[in-house]
C-alpha positions as CSV (number, residue, x, y, z in Angstrom):
1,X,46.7,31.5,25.6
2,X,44.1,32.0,27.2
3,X,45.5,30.5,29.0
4,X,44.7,32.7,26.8
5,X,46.0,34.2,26.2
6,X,49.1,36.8,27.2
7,X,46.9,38.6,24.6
8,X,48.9,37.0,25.7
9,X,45.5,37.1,23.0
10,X,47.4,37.2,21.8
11,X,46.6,37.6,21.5
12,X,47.7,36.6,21.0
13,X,46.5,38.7,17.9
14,X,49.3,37.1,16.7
15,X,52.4,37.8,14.0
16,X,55.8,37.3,14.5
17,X,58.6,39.0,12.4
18,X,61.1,41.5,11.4
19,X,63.8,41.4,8.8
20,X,65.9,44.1,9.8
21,X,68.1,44.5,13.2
22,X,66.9,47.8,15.0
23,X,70.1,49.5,16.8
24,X,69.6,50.8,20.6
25,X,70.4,54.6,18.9
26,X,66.9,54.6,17.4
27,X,65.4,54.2,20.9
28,X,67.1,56.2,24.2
29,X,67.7,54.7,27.1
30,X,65.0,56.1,28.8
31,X,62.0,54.7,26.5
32,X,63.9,51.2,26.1
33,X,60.8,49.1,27.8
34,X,60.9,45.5,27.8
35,X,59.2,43.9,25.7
36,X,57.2,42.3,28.0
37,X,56.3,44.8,30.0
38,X,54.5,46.7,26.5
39,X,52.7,43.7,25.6
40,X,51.4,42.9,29.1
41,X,50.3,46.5,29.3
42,X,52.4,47.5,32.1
43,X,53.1,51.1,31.9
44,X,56.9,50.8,33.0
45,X,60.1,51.5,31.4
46,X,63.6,49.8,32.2
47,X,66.9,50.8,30.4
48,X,68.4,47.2,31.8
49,X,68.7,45.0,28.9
50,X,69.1,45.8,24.8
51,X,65.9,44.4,23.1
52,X,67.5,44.8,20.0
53,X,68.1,41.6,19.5
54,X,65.1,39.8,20.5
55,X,62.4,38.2,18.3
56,X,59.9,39.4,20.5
57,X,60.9,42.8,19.0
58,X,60.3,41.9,16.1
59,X,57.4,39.8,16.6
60,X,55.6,43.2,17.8
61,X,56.6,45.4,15.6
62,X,53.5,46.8,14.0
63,X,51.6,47.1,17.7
64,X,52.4,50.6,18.4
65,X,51.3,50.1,22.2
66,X,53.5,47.2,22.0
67,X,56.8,48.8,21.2
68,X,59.3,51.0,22.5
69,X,57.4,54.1,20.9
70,X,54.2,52.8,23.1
71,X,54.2,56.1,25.2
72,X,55.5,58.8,22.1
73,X,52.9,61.7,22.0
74,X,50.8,61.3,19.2
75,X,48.0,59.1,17.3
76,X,48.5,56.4,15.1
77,X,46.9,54.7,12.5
78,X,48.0,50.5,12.3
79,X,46.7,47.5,11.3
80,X,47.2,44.0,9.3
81,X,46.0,42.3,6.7
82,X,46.0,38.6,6.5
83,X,44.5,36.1,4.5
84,X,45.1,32.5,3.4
85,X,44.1,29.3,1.7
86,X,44.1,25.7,2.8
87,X,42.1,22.5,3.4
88,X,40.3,21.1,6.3
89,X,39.6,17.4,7.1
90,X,37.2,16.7,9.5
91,X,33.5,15.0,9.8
92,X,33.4,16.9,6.3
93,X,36.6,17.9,3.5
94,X,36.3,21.2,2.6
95,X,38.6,23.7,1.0
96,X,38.6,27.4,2.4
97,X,39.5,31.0,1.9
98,X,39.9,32.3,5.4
99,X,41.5,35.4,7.6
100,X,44.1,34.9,9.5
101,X,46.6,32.4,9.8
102,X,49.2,34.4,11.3
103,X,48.1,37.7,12.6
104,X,44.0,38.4,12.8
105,X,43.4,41.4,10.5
106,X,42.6,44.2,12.0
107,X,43.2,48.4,11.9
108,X,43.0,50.2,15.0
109,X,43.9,53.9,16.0
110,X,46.5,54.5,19.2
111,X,46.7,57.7,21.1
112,X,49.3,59.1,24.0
113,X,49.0,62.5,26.1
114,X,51.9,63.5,27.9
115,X,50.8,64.7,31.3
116,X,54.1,65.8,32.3
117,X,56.0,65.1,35.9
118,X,56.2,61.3,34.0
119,X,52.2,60.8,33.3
120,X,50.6,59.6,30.5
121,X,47.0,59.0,29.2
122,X,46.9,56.0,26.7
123,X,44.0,55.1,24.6
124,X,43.4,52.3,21.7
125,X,40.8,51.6,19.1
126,X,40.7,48.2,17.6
127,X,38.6,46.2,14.8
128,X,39.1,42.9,13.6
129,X,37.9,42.3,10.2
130,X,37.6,38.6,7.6
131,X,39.3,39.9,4.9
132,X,37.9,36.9,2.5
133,X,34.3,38.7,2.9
134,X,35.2,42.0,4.6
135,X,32.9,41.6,7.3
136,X,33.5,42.9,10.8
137,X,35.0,40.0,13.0
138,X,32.4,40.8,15.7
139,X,28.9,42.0,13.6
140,X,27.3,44.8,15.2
141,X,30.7,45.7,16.9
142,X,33.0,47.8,15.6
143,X,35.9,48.2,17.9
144,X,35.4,44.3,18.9
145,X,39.3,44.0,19.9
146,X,40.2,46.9,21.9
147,X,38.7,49.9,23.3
148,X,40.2,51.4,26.5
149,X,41.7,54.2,28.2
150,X,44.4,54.6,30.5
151,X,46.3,56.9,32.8
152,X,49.8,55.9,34.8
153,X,53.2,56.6,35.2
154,X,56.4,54.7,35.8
155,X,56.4,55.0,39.3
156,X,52.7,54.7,39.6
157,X,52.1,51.8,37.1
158,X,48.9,52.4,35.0
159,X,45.1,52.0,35.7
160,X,43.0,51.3,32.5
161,X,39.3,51.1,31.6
162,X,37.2,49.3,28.8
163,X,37.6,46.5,26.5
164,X,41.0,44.8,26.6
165,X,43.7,42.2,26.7
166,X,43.1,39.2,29.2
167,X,45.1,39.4,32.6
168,X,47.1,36.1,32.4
169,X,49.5,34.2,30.8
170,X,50.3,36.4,27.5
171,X,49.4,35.1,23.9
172,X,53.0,34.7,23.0
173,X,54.0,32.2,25.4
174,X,52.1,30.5,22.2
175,X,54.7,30.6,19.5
176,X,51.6,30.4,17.2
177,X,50.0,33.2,19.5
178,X,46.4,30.9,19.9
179,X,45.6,32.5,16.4
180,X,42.3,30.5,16.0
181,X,42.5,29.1,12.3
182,X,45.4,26.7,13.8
183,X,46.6,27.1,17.4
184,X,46.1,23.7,18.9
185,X,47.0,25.2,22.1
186,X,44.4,28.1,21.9
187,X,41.6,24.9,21.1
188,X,42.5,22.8,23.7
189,X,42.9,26.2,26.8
190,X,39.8,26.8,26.0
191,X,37.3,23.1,25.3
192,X,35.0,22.9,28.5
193,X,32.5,21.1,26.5
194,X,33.5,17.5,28.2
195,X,33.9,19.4,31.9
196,X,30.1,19.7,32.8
197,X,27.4,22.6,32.7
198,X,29.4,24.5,35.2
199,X,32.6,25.0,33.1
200,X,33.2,28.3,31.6
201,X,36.8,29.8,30.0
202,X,37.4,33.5,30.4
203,X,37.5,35.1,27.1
204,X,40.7,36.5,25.5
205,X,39.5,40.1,25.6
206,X,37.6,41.6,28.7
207,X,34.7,44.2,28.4
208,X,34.0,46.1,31.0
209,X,37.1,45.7,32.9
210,X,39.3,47.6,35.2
211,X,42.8,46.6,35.2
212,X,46.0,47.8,37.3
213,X,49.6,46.9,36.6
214,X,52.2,47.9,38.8
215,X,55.5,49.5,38.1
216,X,58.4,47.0,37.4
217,X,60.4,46.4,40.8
218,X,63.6,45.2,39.3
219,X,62.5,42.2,36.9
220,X,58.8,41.5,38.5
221,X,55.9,43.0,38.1
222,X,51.9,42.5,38.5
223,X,48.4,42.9,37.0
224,X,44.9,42.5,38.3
225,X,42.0,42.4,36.4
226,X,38.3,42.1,37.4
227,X,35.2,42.5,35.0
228,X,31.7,44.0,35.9
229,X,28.9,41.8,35.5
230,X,26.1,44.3,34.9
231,X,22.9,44.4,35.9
232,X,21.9,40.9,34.9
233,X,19.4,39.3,37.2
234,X,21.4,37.0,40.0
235,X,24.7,38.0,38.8
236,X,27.8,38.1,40.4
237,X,29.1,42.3,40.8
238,X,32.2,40.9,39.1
239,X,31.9,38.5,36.3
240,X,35.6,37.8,36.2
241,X,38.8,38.2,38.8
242,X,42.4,37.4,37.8
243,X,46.2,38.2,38.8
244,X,49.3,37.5,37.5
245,X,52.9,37.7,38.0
246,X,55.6,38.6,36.0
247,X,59.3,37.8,35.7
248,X,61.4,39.0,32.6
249,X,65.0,39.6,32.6
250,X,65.9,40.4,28.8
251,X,65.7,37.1,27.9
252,X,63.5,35.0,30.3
253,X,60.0,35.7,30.7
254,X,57.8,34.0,32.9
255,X,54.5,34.1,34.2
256,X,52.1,32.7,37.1
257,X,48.2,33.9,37.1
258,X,44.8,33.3,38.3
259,X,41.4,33.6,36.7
260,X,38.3,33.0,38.3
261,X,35.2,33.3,35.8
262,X,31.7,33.1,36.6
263,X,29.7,31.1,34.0
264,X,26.5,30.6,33.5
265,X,25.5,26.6,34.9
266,X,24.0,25.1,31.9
267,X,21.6,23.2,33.5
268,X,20.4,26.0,35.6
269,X,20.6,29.4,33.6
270,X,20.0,31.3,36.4
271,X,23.1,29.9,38.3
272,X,26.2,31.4,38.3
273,X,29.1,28.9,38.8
274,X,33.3,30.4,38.8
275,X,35.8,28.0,37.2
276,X,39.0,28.8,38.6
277,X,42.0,28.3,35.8
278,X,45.4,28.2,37.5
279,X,48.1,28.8,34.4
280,X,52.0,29.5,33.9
281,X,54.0,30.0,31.4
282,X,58.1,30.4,30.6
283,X,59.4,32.2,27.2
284,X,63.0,32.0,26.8
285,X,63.9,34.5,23.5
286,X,67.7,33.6,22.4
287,X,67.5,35.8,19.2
288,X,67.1,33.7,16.3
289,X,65.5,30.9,18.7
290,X,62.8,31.2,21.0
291,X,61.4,28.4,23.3
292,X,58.3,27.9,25.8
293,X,56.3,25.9,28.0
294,X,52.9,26.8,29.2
295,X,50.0,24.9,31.8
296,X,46.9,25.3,32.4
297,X,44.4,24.1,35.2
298,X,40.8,24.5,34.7
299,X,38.5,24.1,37.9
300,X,34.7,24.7,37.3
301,X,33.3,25.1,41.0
302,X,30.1,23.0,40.5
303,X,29.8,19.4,42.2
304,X,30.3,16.9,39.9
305,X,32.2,19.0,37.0
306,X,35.6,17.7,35.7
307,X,39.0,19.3,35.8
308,X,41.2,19.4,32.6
309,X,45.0,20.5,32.8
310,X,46.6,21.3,29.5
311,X,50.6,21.1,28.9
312,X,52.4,22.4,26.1
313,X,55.9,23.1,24.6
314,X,57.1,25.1,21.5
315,X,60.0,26.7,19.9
316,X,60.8,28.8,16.9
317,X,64.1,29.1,15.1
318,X,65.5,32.1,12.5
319,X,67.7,30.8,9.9
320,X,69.2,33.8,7.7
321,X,66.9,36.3,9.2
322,X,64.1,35.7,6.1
323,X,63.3,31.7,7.3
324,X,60.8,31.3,10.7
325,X,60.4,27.2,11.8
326,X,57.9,27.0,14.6
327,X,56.4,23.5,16.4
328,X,54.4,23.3,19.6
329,X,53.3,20.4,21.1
330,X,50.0,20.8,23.0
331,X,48.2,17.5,25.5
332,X,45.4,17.7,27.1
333,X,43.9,15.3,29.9
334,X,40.5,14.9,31.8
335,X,40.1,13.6,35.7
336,X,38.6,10.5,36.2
337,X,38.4,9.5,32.4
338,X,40.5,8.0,29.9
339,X,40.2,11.1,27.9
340,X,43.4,12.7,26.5
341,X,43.6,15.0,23.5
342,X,47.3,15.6,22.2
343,X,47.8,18.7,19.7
344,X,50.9,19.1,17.0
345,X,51.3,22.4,15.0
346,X,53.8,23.2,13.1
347,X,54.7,26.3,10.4
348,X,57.5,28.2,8.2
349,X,57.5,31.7,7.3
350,X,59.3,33.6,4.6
351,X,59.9,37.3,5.7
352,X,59.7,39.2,2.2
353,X,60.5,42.5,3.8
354,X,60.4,44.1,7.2
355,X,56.4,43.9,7.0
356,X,55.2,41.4,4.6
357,X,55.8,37.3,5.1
358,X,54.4,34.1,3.4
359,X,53.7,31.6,5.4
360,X,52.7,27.4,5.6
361,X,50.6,26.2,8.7
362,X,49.8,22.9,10.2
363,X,47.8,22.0,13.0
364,X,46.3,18.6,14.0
365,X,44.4,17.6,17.2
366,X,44.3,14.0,18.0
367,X,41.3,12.5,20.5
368,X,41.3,9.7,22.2
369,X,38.4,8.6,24.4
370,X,35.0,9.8,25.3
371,X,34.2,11.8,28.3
372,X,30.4,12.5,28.5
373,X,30.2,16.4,27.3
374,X,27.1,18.7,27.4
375,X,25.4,21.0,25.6
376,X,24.9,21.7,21.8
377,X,28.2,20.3,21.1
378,X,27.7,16.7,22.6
379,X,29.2,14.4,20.0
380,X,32.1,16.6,19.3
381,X,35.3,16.3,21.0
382,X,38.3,19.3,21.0
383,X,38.8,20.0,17.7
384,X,41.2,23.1,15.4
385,X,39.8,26.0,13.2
386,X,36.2,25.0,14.5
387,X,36.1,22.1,12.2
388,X,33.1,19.7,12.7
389,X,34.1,16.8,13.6
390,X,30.6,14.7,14.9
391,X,29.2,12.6,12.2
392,X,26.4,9.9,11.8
393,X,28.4,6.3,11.3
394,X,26.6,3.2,10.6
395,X,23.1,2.4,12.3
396,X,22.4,5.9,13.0
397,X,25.0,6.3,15.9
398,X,27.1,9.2,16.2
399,X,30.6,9.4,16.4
400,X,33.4,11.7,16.3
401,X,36.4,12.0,13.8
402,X,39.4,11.5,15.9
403,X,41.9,13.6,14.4
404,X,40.2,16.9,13.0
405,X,43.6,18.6,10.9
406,X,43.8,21.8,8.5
407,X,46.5,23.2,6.4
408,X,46.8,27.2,5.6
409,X,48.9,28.4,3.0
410,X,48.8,32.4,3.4
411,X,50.7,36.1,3.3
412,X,50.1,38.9,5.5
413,X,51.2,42.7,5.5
414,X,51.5,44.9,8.5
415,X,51.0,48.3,8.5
C-alpha cells in the first residue's frame, strides 16, 4: 500500500475471491487465526471471532501462509496465473497483453515444522512470473517475491529472516491490493519524483530483513522490521526501520506504522538521506461488503525536499456471491505547490468457481499542476501502469498528459 503495502504488498500480491462459504467445522478452534494476523505474518492464533464469513477469507484463499492452515505440518505447492488485455492512453495509445490485473502471477513452495511445546519453523519460496512472455518478474532472480525463514510460537510471536512482506500498512487496506497494472493508490504511495533528490519510498518486499511480530494481546498486536544495508561504502547499518500497530476485532482492522528509509540523495550519490512515511489505515469487512480508508505521509529528511500526503477511500460489495464491485478513490497533494493528483479506479469480477474469476478494470490518474521534479523522469508527473505520459507539444516544449488511464479486461486461476 506501500503505504505499501500491508503486502499489505499486497501485496498486496493481490486477488480477492471465493465462491463457496467455509463452515468453522473444517477449521478447530484452536487453528482459527484471524485473518489479519496470517497476512501480517504474525504467528498468533485466536479462537475469538468466526472468519467464516469474511471476504478477507476468501480474498486469501490460495496463500497457504495466509490461511487458517498457515501453521499445518507439511509443504505446499501454490501459485496463480493471471493475465489480461486492455488499452492504455497516455503521451502514446497502445494496446497491451499484460500480467496481472488482479493477482501478480506467481508459484511459490510453503513449508511448516512442528517443534512441539507450540513451536513452529515456517519457511516460503516465491517467484513472480509475466505470463504474456513467461519471463521471470525480477530477471536474474528467481524467488524475487518471498524467501524467508521463520521460528515462533503463540506465546512468543515469531522472528523471521530473508526476503519478505513490507512492515506497514497491509496491501489489502487497498481493495485493488496496489496490484501495479491499475492501483491508483499503489502509483500515487509511491511517486517521489516531484519531492526532491532526497526522497526515497520503501519497497514492498524487504531483502535482507529481520522482522518480529509479537503475539496478539487481545485484539492488538505489533511488528518491527529493519533492513541491513550491506557493506556499501558510507551506508547506513540499516537501510530501512519500520513499526506498526495492529487492531482487528473480526471485523475491524486497523493499522498505524512507521517507515524510515534511507535513499540515496540524487544529487550527491554518496549521501544517504531517510524519508520518514507516517501511514494508517482502517478495513472494515461486513461480508459481502468491505470498506477502507488509508493515509500516507511521506517526509524525505533533506533541506529543501517536499512532503506529499496521500488519502484514499474504497469499498467492495458481493452481490449473489459470483458478482465483486470495487471503487477507491485515491488524492494526492504536494507542500508548498499547487500540485494535486486525484486517482479513480474502479472494477467487477465474475467468480466462475471457487478459484477462477473474470474480471474488468479501470484506473485513471488525474494531474493538475507542476511541481519541479528531478531525475530521469522530469517531465512526467504520477501516472498508472507506468504509462508515459511526457511528450514534446508545439515549439519543442515538453509537456505532460494530464490524465494517463488504462483499461484491463482479464481472468485469473489460483492454484
Amino acid at each position: 500500500m506501500s503505504a505499501s503495502r500491508l503486502s499489505m504488498r499486497r501485496s498486496p500480491e493481490s486477488g480477492r475471491t471465493r465462491i463457496r462459504t467455509f463452515s468453522t467445522g473444517l477449521r478447530p478452534a484452536h487453528l482459527a487465526c484471524t485473518v489479519a494476523a496470517v497476512t501480517l505474518g504474525a504467528a498468533s492464533f485466536t479462537a475469538r471471532a468466526d472468519t467464516s464469513n469474511l471476504f478477507l477469507f476468501d480474498y486469501l484463499q490460495g496463500l497457504p501462509y495466509a490461511t487458517s492452515a498457515a501453521y499445518s505440518p507439511g509443504v505446499t505447492l501454490y501459485g496463480v496465473v493471471d493475465d489480461s488485455i486492455g488499452y492504455t492512453k497516455g503521451a502514446h495509445s497502445a494496446f497491451v497483453q499484460q500480467s496481472g490485473g488482479e493477482w501478480t502471477s506467481k508459484v511459490g513452495l510453503y513449508g511448516v515444522e512442528d517443534l512441539g511445546d507450540g513451536y513452529w519453523v515456517r519457511f516460503a519460496l516465491e517467484s513472480g512470473f509475466n505470463t504474456a512472455t513467461g519471463q521471470q518478474g525480477s530477471p536474474g532472480t528467481l524467488f524475487n517475491r518471498e524467501a524467508w525463514i521463520g521460528l515462533g510460537s503463540k506465546r512468543t510471536g515469531e522472528l523471521k529472516f530473508g526476503l519478505q512482506d513490507d512492515v506497514g500498512v497491509p496491501l489489502f487496506v487497498d481493495v485493488f491490493g496496489e496490484v501495479g497494472s491499475v492501483s491508483a493508490v499503489g502509483y500515487l504511495l509511491q511517486w517521489t519524483s516531484d519531492l526532491g533528490p532526497g526522497a526515497s519510498y520503501e519497497p514492498g518486499r524487504l531483502p535482507s530483513a529481520i522482522s518480529y511480530a509479537s503475539p496478539w494481546f487481545g485484539p492488538l498486536n505489533a511488528q518491527f522490521a529493519v533492513v541491513l544495508h550491506g557493506a556499501q561504502p558510507a551506508a547506513p547499518t540499516f537501510a530501512t526501520r519500520s513499526a506498526a500497530l495492529n487492531y482487528f476485532d473480526g471485523h475491524l482492522f486497523a493499522t498505524l506504522a512507521y517507515i524510515g528509509n534511507y535513499g540515496q540523495n540524487a544529487l550527491v550519490p554518496s549521501q544517504y538521506v531517510r524519508t520518514d512515511n507516517y501511514a494508517a489505515g482502517v478495513f472494515y469487512d461486513g461480508g459481502h461488503y468491505v470498506l477502507s480508508a488509508g493515509y500516507s505521509f511521506l517526509a524525505p529528511r533533506l533541506d529543501g525536499d517536499r512532503t506529499a500526503s496521500v488519502y484514499s477511500v474504497g469499498a467492495i460489495y458481493r452481490y449473489r456471491q459470483r458478482n465483486d464491485f470495487r471503487v477507491e478513490l485515491a488524492y494526492r497533494t504536494v507542500s508548498g505547490f499547487n500540485d494535486r493528483s486525484l486517482g479513480l479506479t474502479l472494477g467487477y469480477d465474475y467468480n466462475l468457481s471457487a478459484r477462477t474469476a473474470l474480471y474488468v478494470r479501470g484506473s485513471l490518474v488525474h494531474n493538475t499542476g507542476s511541481a519541479p521534479v528531478y531525475g530521469n523522469e522530469a517531465t512526467q508527473q504520477p501516472t498508472v501502469d507506468n504509462i508515459g505520459n511526457a511528450y514534446t507539444g508545439p515549439g519543442g516544449v515538453m509537456q505532460n498528459y494530464r490524465s494517463p488511464h488504462v483499461v484491463l479486461v482479464g481472468m485469473y486461476h489460483k492454484f
